[in-house]
Backbone as JSON Lines, residues from 0, in Angstrom:
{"i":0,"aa":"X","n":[85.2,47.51,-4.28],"ca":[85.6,48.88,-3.98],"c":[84.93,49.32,-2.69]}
{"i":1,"aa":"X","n":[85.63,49.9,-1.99],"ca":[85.18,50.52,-0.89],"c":[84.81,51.8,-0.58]}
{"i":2,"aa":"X","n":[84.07,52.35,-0.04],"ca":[83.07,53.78,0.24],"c":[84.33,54.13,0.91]}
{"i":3,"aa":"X","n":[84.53,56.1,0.51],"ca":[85.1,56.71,1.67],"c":[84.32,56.6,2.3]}
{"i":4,"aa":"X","n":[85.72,56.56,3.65],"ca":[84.98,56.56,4.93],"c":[84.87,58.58,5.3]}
{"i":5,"aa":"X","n":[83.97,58.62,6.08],"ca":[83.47,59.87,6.4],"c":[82.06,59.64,7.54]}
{"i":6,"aa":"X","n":[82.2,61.22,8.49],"ca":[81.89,61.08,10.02],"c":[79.93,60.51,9.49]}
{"i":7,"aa":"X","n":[79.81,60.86,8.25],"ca":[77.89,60.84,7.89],"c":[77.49,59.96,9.39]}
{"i":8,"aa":"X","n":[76.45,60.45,10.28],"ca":[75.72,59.01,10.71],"c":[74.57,58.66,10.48]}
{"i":9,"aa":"X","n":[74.01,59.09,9.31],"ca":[73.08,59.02,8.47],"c":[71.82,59.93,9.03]}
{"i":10,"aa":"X","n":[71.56,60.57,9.8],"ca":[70.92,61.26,10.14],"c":[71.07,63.17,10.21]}
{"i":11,"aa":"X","n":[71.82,63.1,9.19],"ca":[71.87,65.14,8.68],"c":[70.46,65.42,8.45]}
{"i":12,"aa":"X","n":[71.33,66.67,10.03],"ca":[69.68,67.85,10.08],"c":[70.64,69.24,8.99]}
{"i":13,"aa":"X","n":[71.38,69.12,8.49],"ca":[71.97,70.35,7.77],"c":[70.52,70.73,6.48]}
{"i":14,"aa":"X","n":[70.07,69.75,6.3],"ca":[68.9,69.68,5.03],"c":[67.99,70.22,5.3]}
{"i":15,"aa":"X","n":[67.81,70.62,7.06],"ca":[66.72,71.09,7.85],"c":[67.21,72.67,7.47]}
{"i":16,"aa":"X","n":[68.25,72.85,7.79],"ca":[68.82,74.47,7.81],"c":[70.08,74.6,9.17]}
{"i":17,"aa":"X","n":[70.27,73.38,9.68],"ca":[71.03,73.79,10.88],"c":[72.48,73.92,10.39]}
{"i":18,"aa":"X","n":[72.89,74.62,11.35],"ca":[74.43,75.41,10.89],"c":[75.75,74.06,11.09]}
{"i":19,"aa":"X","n":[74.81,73.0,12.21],"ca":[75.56,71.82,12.6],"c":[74.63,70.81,12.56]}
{"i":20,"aa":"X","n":[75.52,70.1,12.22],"ca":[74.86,68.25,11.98],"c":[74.4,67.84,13.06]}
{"i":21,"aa":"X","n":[73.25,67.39,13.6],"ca":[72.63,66.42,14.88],"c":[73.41,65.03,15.09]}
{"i":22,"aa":"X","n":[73.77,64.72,13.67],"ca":[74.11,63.51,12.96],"c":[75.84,63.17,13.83]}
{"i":23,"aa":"X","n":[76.58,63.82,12.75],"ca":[77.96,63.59,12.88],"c":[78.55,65.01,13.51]}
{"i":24,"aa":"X","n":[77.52,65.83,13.99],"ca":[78.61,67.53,14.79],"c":[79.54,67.76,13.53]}
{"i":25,"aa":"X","n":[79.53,67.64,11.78],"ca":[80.51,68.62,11.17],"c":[79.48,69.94,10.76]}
{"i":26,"aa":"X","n":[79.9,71.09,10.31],"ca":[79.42,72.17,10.26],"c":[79.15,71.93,8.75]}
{"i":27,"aa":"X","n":[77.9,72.93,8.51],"ca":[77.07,72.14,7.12],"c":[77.84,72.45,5.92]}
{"i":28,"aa":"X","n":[78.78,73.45,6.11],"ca":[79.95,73.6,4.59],"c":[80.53,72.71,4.99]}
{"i":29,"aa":"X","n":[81.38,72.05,5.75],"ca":[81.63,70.29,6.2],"c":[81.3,69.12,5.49]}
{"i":30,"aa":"X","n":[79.86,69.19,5.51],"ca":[78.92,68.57,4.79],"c":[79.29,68.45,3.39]}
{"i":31,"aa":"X","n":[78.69,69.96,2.86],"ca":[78.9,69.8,1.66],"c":[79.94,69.42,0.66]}
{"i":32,"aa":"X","n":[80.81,69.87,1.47],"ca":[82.24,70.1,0.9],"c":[82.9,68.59,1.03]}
{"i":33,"aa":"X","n":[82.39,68.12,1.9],"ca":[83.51,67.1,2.36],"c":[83.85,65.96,1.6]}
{"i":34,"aa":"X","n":[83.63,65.55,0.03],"ca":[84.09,65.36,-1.06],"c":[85.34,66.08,-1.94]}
{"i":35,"aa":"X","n":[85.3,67.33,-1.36],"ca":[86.71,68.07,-2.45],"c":[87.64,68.09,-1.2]}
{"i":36,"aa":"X","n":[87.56,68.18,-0.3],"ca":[88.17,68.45,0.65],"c":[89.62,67.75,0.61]}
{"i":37,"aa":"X","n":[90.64,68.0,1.15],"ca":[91.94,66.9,0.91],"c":[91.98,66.43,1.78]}
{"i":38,"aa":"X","n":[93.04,65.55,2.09],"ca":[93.13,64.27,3.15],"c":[93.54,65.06,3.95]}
{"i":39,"aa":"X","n":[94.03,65.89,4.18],"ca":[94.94,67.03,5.42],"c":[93.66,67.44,5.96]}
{"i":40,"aa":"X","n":[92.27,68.5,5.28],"ca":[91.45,68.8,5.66],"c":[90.74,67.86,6.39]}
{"i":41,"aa":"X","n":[90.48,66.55,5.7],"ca":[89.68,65.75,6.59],"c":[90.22,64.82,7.96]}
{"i":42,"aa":"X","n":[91.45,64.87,7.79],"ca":[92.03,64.53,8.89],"c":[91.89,65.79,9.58]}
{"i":43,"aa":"X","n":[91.99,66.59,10.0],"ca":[91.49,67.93,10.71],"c":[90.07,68.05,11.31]}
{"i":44,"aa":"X","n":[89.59,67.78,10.73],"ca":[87.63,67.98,10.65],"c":[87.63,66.38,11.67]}
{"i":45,"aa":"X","n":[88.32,65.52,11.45],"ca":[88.21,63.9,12.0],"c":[88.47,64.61,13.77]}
{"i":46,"aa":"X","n":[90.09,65.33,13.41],"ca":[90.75,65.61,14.78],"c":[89.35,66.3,15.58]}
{"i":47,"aa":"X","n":[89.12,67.28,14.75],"ca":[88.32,68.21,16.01],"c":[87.28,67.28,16.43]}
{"i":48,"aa":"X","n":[86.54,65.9,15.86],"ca":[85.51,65.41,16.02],"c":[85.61,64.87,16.99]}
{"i":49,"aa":"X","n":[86.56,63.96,16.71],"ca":[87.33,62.29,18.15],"c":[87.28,63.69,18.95]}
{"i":50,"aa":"X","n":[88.02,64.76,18.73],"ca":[88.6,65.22,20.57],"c":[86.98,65.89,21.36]}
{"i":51,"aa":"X","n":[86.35,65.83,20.35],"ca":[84.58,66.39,21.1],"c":[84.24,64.84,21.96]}
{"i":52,"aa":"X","n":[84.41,63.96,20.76],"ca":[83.89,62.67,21.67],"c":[84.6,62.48,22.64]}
{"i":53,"aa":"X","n":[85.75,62.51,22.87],"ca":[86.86,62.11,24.04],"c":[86.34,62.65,25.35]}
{"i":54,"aa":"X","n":[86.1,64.64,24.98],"ca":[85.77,65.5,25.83],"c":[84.32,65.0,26.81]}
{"i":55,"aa":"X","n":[83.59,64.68,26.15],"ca":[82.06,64.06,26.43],"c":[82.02,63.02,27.13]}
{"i":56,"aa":"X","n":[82.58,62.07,26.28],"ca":[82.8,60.21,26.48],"c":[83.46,60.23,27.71]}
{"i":57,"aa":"X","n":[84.79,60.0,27.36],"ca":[85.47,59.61,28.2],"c":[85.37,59.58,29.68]}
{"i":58,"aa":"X","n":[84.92,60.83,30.15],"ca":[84.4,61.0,31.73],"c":[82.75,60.22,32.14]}
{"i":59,"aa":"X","n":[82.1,60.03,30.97],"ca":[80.75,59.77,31.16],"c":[81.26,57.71,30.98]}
{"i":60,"aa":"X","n":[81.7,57.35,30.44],"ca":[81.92,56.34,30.18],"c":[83.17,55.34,30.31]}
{"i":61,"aa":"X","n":[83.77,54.09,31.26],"ca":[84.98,53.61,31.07],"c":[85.01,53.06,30.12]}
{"i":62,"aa":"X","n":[85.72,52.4,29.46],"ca":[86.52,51.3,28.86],"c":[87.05,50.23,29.68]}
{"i":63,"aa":"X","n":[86.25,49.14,29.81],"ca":[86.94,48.09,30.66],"c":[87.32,46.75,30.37]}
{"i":64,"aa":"X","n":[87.53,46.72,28.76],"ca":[87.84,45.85,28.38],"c":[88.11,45.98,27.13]}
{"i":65,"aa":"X","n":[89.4,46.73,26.4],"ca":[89.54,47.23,25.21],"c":[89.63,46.55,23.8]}
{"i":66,"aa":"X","n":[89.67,45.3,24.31],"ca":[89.51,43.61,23.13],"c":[88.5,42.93,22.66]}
{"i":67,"aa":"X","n":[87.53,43.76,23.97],"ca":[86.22,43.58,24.03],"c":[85.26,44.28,23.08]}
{"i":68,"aa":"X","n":[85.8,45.62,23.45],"ca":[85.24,46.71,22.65],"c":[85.65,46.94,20.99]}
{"i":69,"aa":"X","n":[86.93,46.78,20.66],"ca":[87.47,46.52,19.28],"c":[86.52,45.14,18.74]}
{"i":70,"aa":"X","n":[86.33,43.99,19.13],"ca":[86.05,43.0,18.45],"c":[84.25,43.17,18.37]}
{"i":71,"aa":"X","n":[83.66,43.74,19.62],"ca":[82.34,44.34,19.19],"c":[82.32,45.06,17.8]}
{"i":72,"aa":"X","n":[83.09,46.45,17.54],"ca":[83.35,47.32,16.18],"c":[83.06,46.06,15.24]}
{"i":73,"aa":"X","n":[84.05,45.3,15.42],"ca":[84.95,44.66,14.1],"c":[83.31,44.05,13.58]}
{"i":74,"aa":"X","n":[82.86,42.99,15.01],"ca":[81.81,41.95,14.09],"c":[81.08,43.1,13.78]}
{"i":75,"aa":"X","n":[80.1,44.2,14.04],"ca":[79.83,44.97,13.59],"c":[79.53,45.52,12.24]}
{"i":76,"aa":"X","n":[81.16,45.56,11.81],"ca":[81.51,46.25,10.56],"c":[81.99,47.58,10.45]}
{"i":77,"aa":"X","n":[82.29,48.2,11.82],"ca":[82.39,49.55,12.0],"c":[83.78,49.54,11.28]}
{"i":78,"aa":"X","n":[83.45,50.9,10.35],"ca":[85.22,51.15,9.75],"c":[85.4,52.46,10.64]}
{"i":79,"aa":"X","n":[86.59,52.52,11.23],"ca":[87.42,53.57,11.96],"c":[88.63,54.19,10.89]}
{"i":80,"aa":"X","n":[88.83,54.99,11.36],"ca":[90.66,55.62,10.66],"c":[91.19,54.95,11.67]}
{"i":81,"aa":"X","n":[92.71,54.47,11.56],"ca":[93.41,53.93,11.96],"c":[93.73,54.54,13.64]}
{"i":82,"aa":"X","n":[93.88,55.68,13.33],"ca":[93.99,56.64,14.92],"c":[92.67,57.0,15.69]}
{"i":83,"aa":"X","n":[91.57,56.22,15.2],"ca":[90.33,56.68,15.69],"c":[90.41,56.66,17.41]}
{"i":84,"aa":"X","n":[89.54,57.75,18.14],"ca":[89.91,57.88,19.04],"c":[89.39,56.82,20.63]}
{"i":85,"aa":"X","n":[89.24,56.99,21.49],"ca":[88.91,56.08,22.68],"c":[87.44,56.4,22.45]}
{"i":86,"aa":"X","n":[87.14,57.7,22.4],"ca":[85.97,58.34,22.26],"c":[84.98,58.34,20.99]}
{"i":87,"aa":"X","n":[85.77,57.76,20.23],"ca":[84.79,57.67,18.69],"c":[84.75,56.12,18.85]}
{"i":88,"aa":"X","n":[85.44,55.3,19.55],"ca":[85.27,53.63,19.44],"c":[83.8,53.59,20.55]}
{"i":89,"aa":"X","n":[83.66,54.33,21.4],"ca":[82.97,54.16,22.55],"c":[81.3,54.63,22.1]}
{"i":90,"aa":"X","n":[82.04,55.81,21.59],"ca":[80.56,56.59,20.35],"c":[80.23,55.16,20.2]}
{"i":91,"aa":"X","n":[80.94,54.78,19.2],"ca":[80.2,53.93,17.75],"c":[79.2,52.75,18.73]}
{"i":92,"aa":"X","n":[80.34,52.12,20.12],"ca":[79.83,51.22,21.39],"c":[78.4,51.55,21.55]}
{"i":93,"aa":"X","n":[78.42,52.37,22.03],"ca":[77.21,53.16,22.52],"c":[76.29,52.9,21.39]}
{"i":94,"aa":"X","n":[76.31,53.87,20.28],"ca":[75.5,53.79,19.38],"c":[74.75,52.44,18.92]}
{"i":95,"aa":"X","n":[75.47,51.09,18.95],"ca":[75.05,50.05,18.57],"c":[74.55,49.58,20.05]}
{"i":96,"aa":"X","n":[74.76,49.78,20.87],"ca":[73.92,48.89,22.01],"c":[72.32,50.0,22.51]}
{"i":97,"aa":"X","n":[72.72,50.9,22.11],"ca":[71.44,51.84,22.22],"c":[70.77,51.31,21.95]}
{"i":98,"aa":"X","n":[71.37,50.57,20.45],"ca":[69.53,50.19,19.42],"c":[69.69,48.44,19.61]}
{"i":99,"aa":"X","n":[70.48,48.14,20.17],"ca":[70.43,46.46,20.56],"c":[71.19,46.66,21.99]}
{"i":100,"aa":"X","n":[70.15,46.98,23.04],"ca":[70.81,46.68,24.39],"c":[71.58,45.19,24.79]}
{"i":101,"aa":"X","n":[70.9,44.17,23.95],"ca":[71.33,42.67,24.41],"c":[73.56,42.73,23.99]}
{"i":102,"aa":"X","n":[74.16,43.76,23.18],"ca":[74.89,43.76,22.52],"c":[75.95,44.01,23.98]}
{"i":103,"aa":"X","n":[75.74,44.94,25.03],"ca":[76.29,45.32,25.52],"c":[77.16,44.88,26.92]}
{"i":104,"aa":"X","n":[76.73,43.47,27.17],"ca":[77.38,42.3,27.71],"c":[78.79,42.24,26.91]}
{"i":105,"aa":"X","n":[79.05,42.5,25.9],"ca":[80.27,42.06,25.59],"c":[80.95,43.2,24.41]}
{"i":106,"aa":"X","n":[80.6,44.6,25.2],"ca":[80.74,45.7,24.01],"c":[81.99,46.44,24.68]}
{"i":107,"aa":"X","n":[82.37,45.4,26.39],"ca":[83.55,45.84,26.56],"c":[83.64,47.38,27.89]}
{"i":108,"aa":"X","n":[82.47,48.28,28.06],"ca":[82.12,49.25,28.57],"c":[81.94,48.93,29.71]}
{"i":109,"aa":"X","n":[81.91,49.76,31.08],"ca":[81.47,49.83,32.27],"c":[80.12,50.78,32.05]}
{"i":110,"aa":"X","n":[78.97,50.22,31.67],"ca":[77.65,50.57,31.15],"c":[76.91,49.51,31.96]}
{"i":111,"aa":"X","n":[75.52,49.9,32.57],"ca":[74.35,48.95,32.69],"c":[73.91,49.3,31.64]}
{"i":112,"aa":"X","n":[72.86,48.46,31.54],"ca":[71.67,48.29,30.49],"c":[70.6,49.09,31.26]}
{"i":113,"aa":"X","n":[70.86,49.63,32.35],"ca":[69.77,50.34,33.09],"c":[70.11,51.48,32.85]}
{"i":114,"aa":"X","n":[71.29,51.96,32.81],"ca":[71.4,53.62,32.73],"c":[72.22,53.69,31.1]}
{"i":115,"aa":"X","n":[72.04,52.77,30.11],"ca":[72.26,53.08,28.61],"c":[71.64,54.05,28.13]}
{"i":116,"aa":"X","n":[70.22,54.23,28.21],"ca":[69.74,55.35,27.96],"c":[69.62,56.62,28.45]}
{"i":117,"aa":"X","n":[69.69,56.67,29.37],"ca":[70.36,57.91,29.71],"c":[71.71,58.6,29.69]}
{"i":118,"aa":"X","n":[72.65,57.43,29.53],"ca":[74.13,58.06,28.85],"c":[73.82,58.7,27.51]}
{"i":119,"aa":"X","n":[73.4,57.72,27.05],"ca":[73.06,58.3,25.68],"c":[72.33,59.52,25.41]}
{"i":120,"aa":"X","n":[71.37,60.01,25.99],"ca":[70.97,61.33,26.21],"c":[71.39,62.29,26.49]}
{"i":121,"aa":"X","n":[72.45,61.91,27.33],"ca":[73.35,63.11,27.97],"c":[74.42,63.05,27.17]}
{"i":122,"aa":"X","n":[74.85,62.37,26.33],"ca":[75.36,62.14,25.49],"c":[75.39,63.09,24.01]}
{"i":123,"aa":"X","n":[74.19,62.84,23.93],"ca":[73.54,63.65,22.54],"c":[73.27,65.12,22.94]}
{"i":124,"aa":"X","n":[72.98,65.46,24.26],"ca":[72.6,66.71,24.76],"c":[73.92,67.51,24.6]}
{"i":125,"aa":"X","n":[74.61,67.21,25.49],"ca":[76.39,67.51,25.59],"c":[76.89,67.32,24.35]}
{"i":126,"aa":"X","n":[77.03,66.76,23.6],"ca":[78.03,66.68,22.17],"c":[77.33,67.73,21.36]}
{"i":127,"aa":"X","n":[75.9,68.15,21.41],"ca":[75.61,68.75,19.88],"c":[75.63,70.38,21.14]}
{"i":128,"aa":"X","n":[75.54,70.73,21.9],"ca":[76.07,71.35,22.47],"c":[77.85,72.06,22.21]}
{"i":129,"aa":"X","n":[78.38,70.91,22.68],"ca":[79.76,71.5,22.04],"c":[80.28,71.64,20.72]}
{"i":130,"aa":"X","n":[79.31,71.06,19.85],"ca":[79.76,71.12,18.38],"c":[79.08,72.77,17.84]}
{"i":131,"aa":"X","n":[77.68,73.02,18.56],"ca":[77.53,74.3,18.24],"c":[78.13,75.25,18.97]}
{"i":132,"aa":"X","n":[79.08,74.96,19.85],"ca":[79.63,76.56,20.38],"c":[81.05,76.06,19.97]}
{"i":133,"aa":"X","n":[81.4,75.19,18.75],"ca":[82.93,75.1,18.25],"c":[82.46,75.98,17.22]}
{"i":134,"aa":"X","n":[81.21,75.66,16.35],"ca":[80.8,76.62,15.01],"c":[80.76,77.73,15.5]}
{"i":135,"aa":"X","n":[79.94,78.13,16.56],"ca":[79.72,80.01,17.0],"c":[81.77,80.53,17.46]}
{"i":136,"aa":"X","n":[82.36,79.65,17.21],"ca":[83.28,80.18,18.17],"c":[84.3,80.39,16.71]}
{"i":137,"aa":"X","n":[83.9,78.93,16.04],"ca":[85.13,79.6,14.01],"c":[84.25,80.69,13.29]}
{"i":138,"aa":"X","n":[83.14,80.97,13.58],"ca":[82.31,82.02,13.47],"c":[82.89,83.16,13.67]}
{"i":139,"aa":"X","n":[82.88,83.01,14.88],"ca":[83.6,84.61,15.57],"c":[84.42,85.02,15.16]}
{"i":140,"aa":"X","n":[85.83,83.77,15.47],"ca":[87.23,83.77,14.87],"c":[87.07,84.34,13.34]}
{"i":141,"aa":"X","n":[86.44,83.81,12.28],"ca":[86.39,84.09,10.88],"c":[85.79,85.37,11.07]}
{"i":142,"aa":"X","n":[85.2,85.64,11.09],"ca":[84.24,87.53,11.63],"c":[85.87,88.32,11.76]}
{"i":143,"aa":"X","n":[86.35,88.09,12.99],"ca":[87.51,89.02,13.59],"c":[88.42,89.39,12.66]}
{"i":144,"aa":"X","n":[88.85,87.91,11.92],"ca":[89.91,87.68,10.95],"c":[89.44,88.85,9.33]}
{"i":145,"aa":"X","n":[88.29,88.76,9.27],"ca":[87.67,89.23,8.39],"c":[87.95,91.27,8.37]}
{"i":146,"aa":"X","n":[87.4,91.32,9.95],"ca":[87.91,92.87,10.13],"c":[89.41,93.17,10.19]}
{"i":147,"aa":"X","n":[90.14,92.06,10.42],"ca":[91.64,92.83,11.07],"c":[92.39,92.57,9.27]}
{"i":148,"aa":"X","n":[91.78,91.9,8.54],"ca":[92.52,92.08,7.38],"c":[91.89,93.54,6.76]}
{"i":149,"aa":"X","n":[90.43,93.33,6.5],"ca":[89.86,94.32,6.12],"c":[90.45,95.85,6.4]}
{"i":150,"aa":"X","n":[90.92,96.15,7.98],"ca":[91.96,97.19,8.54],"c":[93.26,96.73,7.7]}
{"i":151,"aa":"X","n":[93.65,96.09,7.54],"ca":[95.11,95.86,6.85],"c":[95.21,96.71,5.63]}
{"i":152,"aa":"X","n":[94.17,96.03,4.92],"ca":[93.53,96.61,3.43],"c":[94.04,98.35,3.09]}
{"i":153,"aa":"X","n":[93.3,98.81,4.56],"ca":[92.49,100.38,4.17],"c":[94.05,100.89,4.67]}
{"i":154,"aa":"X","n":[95.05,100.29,5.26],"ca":[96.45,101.44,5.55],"c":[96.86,101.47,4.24]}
C-alpha cells in the first residue's frame, strides 16, 4: 500500500505557531485539514503550490536536460502528481543536491556546485516570502467577504 502523496517536506514550523509552513508553504488549516480535504481541494492547494515554485524557480534556475532531471526524481524515489510542475521537479532537484552536491552532475540543471547554495537560499528566502503574502492576501480576501455578506445580512 502506498502513502498519500501530499506537499509535507517533513519539516512543519505550523507546530511552532506559524500561520505558514517553512516546510511545504501550505497554510496551517492546510496542514491540518489536509486529510478530509477532497481530491478537488487538494488539487487546488497542489495548483497554488507548483505555480509559487514555477514563479521562484523557473527564472532562478534552467532545465537543461529534462531526461536528466526526471530520471534523477525517479532513482530517487520522488513521487510527483502526474501534472507536477517544471518548478516542483526542479524544487525536489534542488532539494536533493543541496544535501548531496556530488548528485548534481547529472540532476539535469544549469546549476554549479559553486552557486547551489546560494540558489537555494534565495530560494527559501523568496518562496516562504510569497507563500506568506498568498496567506495575508486569502486573509484579507476572507475578512472583506466576511463584511460584504455580513452587510447583505443587515438589509
Amino acid at each position: 500500500m502506498t502513502a498519500a502523496l501530499t506537499p509535507c517536506a517533513g519539516k512543519c514550523s505550523t507546530v511552532f505557531g506559524d500561520s505558514v509552513c517553512r516546510g511545504c508553504r501550505r497554510f496551517s488549516h492546510e496542514v491540518i485539514h489536509w486529510n478530509r480535504y477532497s481530491p478537488e481541494e487538494q488539487r487546488l492547494i497542489w495548483q497554488r503550490l507548483d505555480s509559487q515554485l514555477d514563479q521562484i524557480l523557473l527564472p532562478l534556475v534552467q532545465i537543461r536536460d529534462e531526461q536528466a532531471l526526471d530520471e534523477l526524481l525517479r532513482s530517487q524515489q520522488v513521487r510527483l502528481l502526474e501534472k507536477a510542475s517544471a518548478g516542483r521537479k526542479i524544487y525536489h532537484a534542488l532539494r536533493i543536491c543541496q544535501r548531496n552536491p556530488a548528485c548534481l552532475e547529472r540532476a539535469g540543471l544549469n546549476v554549479s556546485a559553486l552557486h547551489l547554495q546560494k540558489i537555494w537560499q534565495l530560494f527559501e528566502q523568496r518562496i516562504y516570502s510569497l507563500a506568506v503574502a498568498s496567506f495575508e492576501l486569502a486573509w484579507l480576501r476572507a475578512a472583506q467577504f466576511g463584511e460584504t455578506a455580513a452587510g447583505a445580512n443587515s438589509l
